[in-house]
PQR file of N, CA, C, O and H, with PARSE charges and radii, in Angstrom:
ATOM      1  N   UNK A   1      16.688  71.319 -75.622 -0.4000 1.5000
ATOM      2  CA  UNK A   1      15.647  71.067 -76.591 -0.0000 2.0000
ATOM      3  C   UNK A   1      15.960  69.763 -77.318  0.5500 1.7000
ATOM      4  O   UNK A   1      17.095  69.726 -77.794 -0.5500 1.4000
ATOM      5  N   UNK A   2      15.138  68.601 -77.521 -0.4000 1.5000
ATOM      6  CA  UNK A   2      15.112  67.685 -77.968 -0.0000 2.0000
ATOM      7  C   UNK A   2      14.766  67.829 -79.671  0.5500 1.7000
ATOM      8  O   UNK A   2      13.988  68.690 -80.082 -0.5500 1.4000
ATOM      9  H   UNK A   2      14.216  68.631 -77.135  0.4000 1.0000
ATOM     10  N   UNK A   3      15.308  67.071 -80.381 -0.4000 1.5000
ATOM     11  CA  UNK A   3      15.340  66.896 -81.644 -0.0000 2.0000
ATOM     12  C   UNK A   3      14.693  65.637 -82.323  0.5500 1.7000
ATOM     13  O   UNK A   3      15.376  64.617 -82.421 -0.5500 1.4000
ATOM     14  H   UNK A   3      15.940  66.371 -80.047  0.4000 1.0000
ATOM     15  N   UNK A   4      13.456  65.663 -82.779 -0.4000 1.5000
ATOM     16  CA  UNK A   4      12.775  64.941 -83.291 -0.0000 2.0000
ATOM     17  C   UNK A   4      13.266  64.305 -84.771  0.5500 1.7000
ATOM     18  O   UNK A   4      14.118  65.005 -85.320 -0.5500 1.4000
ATOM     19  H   UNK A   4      12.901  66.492 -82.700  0.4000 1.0000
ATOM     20  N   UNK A   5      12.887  63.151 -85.474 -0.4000 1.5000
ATOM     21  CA  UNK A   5      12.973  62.942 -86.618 -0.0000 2.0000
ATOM     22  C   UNK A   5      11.280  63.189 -87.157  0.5500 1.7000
ATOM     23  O   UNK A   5      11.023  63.940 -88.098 -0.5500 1.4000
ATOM     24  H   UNK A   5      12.195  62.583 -85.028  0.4000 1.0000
ATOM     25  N   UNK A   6      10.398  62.559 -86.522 -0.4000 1.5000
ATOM     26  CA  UNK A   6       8.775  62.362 -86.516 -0.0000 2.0000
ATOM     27  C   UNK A   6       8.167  62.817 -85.504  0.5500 1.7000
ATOM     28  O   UNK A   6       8.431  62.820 -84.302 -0.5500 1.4000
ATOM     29  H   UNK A   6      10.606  61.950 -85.758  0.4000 1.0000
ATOM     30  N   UNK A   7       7.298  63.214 -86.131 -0.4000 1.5000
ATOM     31  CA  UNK A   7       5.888  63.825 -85.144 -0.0000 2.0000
ATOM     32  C   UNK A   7       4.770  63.169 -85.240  0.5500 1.7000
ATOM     33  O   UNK A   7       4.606  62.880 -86.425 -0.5500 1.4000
ATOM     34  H   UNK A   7       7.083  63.212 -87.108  0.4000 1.0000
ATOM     35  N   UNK A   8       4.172  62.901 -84.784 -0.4000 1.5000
ATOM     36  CA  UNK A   8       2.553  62.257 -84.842 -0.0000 2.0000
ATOM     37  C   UNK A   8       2.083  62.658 -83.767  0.5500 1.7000
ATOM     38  O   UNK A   8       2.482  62.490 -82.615 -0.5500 1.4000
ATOM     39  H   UNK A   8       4.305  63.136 -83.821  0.4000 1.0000
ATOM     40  N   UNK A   9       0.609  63.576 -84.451 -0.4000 1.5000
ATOM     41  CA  UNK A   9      -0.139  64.446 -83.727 -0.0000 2.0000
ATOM     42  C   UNK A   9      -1.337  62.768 -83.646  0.5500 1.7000
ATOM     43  O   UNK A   9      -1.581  62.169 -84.693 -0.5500 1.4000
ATOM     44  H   UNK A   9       0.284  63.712 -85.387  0.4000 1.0000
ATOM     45  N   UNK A  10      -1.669  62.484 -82.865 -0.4000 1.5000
ATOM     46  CA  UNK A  10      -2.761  61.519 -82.475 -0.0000 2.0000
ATOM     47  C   UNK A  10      -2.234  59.994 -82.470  0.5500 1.7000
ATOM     48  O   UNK A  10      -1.500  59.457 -83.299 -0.5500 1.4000
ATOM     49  H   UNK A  10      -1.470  62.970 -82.014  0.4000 1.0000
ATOM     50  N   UNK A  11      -2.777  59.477 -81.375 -0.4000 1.5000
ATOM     51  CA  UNK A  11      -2.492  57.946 -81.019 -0.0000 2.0000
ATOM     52  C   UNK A  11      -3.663  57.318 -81.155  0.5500 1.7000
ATOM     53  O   UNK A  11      -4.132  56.543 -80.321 -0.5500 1.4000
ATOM     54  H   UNK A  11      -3.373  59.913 -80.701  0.4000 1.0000
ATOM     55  N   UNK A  12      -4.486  57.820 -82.846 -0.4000 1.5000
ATOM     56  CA  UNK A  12      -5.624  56.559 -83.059 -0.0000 2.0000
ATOM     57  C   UNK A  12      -4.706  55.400 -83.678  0.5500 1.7000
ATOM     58  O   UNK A  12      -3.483  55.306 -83.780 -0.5500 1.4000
ATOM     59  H   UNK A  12      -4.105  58.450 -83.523  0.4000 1.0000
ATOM     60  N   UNK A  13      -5.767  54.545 -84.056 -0.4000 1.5000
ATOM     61  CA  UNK A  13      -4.883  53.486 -85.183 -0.0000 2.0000
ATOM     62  C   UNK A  13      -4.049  54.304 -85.722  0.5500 1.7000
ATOM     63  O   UNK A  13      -3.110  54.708 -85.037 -0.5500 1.4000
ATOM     64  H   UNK A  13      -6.761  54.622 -83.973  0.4000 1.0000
ATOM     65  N   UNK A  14      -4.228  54.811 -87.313 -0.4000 1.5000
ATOM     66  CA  UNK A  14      -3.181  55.649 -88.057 -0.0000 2.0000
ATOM     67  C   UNK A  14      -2.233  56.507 -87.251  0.5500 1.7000
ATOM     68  O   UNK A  14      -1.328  56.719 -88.058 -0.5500 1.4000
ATOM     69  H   UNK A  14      -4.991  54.483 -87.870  0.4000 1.0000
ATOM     70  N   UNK A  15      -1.983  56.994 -86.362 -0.4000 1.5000
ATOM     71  CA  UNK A  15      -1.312  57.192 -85.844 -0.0000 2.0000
ATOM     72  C   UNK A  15      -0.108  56.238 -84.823  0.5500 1.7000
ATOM     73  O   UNK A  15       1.097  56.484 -84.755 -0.5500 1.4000
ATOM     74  H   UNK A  15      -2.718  56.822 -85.707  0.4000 1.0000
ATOM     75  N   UNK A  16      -0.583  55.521 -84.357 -0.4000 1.5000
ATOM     76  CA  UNK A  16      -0.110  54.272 -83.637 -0.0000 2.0000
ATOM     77  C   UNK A  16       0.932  53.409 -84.513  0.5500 1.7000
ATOM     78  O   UNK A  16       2.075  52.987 -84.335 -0.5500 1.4000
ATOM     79  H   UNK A  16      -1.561  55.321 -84.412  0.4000 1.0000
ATOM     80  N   UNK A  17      -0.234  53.341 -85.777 -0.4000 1.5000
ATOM     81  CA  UNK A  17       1.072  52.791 -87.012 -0.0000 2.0000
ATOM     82  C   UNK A  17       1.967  53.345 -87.737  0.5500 1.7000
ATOM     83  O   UNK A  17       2.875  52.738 -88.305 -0.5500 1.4000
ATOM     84  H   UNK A  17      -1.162  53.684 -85.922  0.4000 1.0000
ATOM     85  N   UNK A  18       1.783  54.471 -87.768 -0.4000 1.5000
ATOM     86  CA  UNK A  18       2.499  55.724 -88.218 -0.0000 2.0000
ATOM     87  C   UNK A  18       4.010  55.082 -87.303  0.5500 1.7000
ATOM     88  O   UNK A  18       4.973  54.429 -87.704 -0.5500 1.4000
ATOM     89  H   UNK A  18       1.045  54.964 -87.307  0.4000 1.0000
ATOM     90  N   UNK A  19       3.663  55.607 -85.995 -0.4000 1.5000
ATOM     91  CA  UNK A  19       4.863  55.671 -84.763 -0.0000 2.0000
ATOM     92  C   UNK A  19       5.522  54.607 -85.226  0.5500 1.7000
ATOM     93  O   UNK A  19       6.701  54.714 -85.565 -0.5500 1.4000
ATOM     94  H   UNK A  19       2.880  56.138 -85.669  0.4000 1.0000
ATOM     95  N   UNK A  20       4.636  53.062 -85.331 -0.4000 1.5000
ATOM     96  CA  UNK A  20       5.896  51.872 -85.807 -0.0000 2.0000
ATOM     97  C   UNK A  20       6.637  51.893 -86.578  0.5500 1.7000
ATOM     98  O   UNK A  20       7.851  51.843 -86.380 -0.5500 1.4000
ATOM     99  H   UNK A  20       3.678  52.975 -85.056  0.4000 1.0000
ATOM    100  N   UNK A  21       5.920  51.998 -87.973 -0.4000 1.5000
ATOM    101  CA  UNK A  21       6.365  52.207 -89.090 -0.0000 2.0000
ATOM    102  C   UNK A  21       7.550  53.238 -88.790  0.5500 1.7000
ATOM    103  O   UNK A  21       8.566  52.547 -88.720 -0.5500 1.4000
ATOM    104  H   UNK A  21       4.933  52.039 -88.134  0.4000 1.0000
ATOM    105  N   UNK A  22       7.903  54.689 -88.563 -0.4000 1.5000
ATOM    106  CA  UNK A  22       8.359  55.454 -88.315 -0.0000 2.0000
ATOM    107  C   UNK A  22      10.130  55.020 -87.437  0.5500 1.7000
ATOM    108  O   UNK A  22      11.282  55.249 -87.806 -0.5500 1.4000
ATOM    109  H   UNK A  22       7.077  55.250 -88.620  0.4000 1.0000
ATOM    110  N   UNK A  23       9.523  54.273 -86.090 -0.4000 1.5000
ATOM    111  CA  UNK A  23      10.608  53.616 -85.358 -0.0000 2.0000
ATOM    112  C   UNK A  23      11.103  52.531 -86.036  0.5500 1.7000
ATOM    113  O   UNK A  23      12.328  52.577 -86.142 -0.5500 1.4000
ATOM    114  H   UNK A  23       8.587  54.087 -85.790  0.4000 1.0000
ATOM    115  N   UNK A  24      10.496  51.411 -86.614 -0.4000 1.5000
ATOM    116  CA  UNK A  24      11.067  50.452 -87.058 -0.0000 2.0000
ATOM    117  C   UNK A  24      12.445  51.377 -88.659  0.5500 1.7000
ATOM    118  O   UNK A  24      13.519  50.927 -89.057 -0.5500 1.4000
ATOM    119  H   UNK A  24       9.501  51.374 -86.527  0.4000 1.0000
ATOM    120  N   UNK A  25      11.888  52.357 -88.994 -0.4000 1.5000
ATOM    121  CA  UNK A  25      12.805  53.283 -90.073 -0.0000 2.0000
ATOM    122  C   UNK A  25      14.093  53.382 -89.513  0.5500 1.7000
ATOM    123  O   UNK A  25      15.116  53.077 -90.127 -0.5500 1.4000
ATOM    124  H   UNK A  25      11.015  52.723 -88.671  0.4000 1.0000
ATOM    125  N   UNK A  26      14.055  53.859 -88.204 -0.4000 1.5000
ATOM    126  CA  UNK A  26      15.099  54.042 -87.310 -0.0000 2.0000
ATOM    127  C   UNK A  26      15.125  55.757 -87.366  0.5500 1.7000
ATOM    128  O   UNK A  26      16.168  56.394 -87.224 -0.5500 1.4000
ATOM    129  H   UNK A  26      13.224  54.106 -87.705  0.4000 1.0000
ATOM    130  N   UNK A  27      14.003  56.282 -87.562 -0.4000 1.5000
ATOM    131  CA  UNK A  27      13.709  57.575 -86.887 -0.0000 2.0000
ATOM    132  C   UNK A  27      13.744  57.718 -86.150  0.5500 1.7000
ATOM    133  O   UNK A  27      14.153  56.623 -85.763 -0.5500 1.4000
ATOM    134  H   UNK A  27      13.156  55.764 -87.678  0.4000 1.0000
ATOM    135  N   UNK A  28      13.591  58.631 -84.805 -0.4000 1.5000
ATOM    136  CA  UNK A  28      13.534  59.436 -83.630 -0.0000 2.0000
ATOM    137  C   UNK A  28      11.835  59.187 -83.585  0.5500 1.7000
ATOM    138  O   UNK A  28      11.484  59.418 -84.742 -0.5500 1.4000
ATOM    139  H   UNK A  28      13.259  59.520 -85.120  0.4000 1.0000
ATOM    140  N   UNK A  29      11.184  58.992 -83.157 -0.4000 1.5000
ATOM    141  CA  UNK A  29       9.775  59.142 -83.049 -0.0000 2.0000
ATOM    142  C   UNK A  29       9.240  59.555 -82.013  0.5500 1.7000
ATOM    143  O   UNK A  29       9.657  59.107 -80.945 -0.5500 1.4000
ATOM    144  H   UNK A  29      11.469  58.804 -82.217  0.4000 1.0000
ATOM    145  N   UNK A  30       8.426  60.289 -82.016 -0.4000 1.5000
ATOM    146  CA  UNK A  30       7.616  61.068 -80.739 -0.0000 2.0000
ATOM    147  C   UNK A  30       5.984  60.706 -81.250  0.5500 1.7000
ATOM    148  O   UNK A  30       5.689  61.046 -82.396 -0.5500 1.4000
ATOM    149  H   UNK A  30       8.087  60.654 -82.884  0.4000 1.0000
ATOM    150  N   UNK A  31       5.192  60.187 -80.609 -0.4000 1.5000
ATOM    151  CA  UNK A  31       3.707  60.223 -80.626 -0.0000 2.0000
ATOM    152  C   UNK A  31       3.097  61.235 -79.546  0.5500 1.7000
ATOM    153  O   UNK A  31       3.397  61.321 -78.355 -0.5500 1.4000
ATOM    154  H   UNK A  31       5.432  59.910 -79.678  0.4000 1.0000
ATOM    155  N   UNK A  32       2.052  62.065 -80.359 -0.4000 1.5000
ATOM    156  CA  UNK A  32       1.378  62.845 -79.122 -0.0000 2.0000
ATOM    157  C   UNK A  32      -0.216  62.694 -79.481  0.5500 1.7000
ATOM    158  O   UNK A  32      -0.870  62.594 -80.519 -0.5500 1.4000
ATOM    159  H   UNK A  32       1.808  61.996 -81.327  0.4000 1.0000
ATOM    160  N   UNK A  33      -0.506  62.731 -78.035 -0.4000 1.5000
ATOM    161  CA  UNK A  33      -2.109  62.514 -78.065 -0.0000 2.0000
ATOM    162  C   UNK A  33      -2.436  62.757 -76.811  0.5500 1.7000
ATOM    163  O   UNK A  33      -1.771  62.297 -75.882 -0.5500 1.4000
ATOM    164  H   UNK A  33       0.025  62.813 -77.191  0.4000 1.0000
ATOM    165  N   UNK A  34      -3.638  63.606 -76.612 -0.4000 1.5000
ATOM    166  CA  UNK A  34      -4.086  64.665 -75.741 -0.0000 2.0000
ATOM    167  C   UNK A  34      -4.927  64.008 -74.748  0.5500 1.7000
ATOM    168  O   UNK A  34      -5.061  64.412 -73.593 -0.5500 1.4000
ATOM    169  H   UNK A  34      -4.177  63.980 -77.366  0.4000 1.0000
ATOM    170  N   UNK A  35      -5.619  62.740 -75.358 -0.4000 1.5000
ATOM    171  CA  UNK A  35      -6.477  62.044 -73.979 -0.0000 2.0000
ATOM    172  C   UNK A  35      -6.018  60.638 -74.087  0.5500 1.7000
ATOM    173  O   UNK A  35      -4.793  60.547 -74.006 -0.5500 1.4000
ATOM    174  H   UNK A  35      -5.511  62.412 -76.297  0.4000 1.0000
ATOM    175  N   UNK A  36      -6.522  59.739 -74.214 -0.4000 1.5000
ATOM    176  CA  UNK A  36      -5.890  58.259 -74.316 -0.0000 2.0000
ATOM    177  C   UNK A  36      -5.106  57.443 -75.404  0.5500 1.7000
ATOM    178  O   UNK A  36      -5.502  57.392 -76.569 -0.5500 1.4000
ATOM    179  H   UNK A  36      -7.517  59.812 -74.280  0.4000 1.0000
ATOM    180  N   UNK A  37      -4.444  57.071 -75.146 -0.4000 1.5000
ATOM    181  CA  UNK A  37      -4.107  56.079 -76.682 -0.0000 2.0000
ATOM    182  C   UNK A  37      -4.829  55.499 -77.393  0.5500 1.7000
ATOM    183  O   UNK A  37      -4.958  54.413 -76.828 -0.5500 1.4000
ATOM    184  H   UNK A  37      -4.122  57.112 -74.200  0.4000 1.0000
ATOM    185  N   UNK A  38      -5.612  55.476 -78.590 -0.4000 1.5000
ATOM    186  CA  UNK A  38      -5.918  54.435 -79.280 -0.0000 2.0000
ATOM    187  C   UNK A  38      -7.437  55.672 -79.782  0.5500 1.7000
ATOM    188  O   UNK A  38      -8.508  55.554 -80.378 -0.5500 1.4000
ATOM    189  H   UNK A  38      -5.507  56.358 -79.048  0.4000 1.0000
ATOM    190  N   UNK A  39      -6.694  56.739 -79.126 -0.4000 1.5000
ATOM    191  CA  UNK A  39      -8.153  57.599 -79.658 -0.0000 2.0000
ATOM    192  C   UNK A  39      -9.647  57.172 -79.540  0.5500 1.7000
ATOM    193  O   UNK A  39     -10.011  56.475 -78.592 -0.5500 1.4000
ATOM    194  H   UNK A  39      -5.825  56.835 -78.642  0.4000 1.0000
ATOM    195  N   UNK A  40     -10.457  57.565 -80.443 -0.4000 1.5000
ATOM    196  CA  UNK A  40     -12.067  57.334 -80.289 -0.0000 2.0000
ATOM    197  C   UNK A  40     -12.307  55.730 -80.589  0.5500 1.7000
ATOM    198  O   UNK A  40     -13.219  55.043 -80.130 -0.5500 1.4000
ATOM    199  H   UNK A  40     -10.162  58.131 -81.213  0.4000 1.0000
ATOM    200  N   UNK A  41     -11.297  55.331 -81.440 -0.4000 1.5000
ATOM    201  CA  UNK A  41     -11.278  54.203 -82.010 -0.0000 2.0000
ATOM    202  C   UNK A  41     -11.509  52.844 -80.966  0.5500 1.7000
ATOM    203  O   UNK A  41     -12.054  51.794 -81.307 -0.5500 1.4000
ATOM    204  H   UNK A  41     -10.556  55.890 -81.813  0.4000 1.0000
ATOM    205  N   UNK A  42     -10.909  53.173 -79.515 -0.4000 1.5000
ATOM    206  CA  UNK A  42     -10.837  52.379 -78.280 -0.0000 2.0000
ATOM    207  C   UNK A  42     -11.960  52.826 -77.485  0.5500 1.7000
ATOM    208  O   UNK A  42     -11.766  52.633 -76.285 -0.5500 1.4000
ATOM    209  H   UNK A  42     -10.467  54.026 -79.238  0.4000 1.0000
ATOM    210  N   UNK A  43     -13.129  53.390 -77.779 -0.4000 1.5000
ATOM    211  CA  UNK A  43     -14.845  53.620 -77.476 -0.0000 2.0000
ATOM    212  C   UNK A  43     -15.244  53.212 -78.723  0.5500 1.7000
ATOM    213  O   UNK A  43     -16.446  52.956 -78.790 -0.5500 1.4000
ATOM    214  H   UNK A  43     -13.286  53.546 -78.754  0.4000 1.0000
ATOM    215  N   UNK A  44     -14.641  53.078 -79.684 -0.4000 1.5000
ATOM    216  CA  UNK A  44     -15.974  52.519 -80.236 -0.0000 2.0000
ATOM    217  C   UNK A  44     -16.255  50.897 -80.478  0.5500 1.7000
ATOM    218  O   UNK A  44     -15.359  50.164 -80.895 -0.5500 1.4000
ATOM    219  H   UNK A  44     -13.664  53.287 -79.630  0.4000 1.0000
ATOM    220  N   UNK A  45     -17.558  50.424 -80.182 -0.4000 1.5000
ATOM    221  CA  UNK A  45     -17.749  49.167 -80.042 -0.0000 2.0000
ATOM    222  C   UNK A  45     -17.645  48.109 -80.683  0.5500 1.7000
ATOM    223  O   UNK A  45     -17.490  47.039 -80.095 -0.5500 1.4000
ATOM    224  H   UNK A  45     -18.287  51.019 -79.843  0.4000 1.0000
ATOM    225  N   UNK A  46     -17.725  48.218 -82.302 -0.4000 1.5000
ATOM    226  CA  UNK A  46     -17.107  47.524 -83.138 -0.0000 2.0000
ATOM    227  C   UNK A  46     -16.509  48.084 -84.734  0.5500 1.7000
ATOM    228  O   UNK A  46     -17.127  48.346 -85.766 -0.5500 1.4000
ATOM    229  H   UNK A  46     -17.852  49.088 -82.780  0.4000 1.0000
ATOM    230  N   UNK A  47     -15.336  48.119 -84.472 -0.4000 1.5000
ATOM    231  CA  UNK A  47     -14.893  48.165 -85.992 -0.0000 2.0000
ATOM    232  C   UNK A  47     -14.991  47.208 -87.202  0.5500 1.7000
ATOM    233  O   UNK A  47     -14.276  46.208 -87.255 -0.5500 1.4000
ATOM    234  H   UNK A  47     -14.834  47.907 -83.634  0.4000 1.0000
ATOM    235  N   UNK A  48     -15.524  47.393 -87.787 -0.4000 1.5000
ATOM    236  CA  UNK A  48     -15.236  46.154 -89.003 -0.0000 2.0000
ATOM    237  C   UNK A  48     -14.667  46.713 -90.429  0.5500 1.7000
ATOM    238  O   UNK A  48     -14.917  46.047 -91.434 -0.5500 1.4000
ATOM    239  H   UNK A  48     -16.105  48.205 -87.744  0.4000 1.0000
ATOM    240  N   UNK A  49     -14.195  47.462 -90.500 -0.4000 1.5000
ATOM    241  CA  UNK A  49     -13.400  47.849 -91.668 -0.0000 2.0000
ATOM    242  C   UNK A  49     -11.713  47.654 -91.548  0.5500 1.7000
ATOM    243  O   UNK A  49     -10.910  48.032 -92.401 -0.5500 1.4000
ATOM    244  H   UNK A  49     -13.992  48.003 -89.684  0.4000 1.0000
ATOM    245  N   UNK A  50     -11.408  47.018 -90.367 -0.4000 1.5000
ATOM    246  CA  UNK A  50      -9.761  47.017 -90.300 -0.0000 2.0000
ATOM    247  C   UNK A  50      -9.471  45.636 -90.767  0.5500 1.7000
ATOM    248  O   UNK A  50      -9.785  44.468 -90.538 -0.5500 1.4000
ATOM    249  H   UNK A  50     -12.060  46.711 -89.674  0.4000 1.0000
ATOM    250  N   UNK A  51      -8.576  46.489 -91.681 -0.4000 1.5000
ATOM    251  CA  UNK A  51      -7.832  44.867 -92.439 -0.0000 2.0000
ATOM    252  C   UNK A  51      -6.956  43.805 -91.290  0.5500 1.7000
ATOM    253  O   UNK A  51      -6.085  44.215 -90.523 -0.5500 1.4000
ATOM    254  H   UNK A  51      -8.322  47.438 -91.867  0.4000 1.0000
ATOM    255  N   UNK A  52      -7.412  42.421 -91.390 -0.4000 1.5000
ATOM    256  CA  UNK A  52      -7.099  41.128 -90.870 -0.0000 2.0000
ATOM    257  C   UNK A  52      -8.093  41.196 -89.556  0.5500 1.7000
ATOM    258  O   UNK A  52      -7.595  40.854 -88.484 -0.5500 1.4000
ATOM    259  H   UNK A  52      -8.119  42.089 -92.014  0.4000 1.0000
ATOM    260  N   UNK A  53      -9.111  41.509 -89.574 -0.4000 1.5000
ATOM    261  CA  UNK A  53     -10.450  40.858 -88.690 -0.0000 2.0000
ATOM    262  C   UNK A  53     -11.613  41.113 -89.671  0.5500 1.7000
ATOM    263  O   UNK A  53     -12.268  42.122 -89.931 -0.5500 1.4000
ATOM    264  H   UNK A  53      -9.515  41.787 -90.446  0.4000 1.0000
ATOM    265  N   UNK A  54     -11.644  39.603 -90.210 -0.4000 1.5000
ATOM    266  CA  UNK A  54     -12.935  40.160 -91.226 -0.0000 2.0000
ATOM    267  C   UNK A  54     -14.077  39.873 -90.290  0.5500 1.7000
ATOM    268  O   UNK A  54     -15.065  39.768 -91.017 -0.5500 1.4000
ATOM    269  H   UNK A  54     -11.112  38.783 -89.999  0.4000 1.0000
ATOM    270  N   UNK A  55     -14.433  39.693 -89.031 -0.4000 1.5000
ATOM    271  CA  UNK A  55     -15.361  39.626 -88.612 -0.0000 2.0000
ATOM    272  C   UNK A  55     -15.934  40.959 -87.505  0.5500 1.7000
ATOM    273  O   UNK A  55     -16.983  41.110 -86.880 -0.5500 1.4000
ATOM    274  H   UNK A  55     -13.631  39.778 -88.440  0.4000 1.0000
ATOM    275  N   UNK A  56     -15.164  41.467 -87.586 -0.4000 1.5000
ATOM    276  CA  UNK A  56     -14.895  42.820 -87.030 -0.0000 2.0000
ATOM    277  C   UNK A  56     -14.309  42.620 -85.686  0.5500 1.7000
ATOM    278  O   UNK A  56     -14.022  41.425 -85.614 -0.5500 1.4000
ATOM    279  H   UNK A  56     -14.312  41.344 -88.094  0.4000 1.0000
ATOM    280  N   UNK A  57     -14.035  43.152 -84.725 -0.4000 1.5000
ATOM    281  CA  UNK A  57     -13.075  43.847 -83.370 -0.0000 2.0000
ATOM    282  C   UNK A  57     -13.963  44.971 -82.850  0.5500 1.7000
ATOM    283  O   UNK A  57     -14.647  45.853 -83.368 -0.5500 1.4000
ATOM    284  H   UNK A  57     -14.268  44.123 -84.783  0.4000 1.0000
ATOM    285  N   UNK A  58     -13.633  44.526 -81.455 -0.4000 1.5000
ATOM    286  CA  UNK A  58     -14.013  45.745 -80.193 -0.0000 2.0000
ATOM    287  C   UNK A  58     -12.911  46.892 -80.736  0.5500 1.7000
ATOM    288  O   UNK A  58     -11.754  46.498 -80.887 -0.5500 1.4000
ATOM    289  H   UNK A  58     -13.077  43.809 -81.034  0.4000 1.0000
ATOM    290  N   UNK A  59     -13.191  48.144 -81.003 -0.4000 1.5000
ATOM    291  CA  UNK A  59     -11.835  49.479 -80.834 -0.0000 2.0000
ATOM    292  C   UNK A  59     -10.998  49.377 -79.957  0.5500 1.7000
ATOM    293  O   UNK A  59      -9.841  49.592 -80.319 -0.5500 1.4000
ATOM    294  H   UNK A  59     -14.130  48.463 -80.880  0.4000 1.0000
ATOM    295  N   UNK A  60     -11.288  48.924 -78.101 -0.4000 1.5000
ATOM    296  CA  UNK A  60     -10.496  48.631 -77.461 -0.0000 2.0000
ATOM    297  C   UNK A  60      -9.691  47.526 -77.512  0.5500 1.7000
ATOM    298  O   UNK A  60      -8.530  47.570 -77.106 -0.5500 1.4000
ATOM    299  H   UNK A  60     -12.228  48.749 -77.807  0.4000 1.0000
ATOM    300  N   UNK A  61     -10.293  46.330 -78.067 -0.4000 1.5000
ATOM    301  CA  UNK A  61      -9.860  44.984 -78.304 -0.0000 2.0000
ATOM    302  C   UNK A  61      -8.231  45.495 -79.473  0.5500 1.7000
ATOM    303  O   UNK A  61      -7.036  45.415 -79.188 -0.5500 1.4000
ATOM    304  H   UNK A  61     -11.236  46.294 -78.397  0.4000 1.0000
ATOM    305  N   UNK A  62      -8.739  45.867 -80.444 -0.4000 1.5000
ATOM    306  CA  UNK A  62      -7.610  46.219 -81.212 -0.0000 2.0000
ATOM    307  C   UNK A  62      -6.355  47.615 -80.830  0.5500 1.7000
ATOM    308  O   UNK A  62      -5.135  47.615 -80.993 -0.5500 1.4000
ATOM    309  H   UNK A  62      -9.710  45.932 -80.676  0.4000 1.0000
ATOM    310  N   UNK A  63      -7.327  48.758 -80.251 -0.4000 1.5000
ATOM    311  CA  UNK A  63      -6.165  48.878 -79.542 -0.0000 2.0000
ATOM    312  C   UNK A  63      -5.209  48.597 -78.757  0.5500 1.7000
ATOM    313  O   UNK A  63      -4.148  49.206 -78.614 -0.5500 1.4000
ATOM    314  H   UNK A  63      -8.318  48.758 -80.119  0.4000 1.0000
ATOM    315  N   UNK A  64      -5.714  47.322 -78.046 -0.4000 1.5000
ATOM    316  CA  UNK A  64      -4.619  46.339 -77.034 -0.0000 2.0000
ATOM    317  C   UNK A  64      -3.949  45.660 -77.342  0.5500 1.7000
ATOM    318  O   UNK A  64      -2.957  45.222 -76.760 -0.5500 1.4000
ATOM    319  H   UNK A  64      -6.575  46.827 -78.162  0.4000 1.0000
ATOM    320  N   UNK A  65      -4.653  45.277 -79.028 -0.4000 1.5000
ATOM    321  CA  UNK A  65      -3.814  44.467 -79.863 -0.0000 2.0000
ATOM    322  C   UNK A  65      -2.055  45.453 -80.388  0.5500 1.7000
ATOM    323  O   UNK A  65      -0.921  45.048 -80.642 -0.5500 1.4000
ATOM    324  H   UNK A  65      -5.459  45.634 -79.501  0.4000 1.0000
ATOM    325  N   UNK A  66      -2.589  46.602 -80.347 -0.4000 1.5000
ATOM    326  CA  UNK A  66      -1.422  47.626 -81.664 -0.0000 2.0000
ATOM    327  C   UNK A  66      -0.462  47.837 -80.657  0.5500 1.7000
ATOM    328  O   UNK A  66       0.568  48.464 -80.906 -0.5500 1.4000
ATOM    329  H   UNK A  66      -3.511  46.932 -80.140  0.4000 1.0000
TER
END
């Protein structure tokens, strides 16, 4: 049985940054997510509420970015 420090239930954004944030700590980190990485967030066609693209981003575009 493996021994976690972190869990993260979903690989949307917040989750994705969670995991960094988390590893860069020098936690143990585990990310889990049940269908793709980057969650719904990487279908949807444009975000414009994420801080540093004030012009908004493709969901997939920025998930390729994270």
């Amino acid at each position: 049985m493996e021994h976690w420090d972190l869990i993260i239930i979903g690989a949307g954004p917040a989750g994705l940054t969670a995991g960094i944030y988390g590893a860069r700590s020098g936690l143990k980190t585990l990310v889990l997510e049940e269908e793709t990485p980057g969650g719904v967030a990487s279908e949807t066609p444009l975000v414009e509420n994420y801080p540093g693209f004030p012009k908004g981003i493709s969901g997939l575009e920025l998930v390729e970015k994270m």
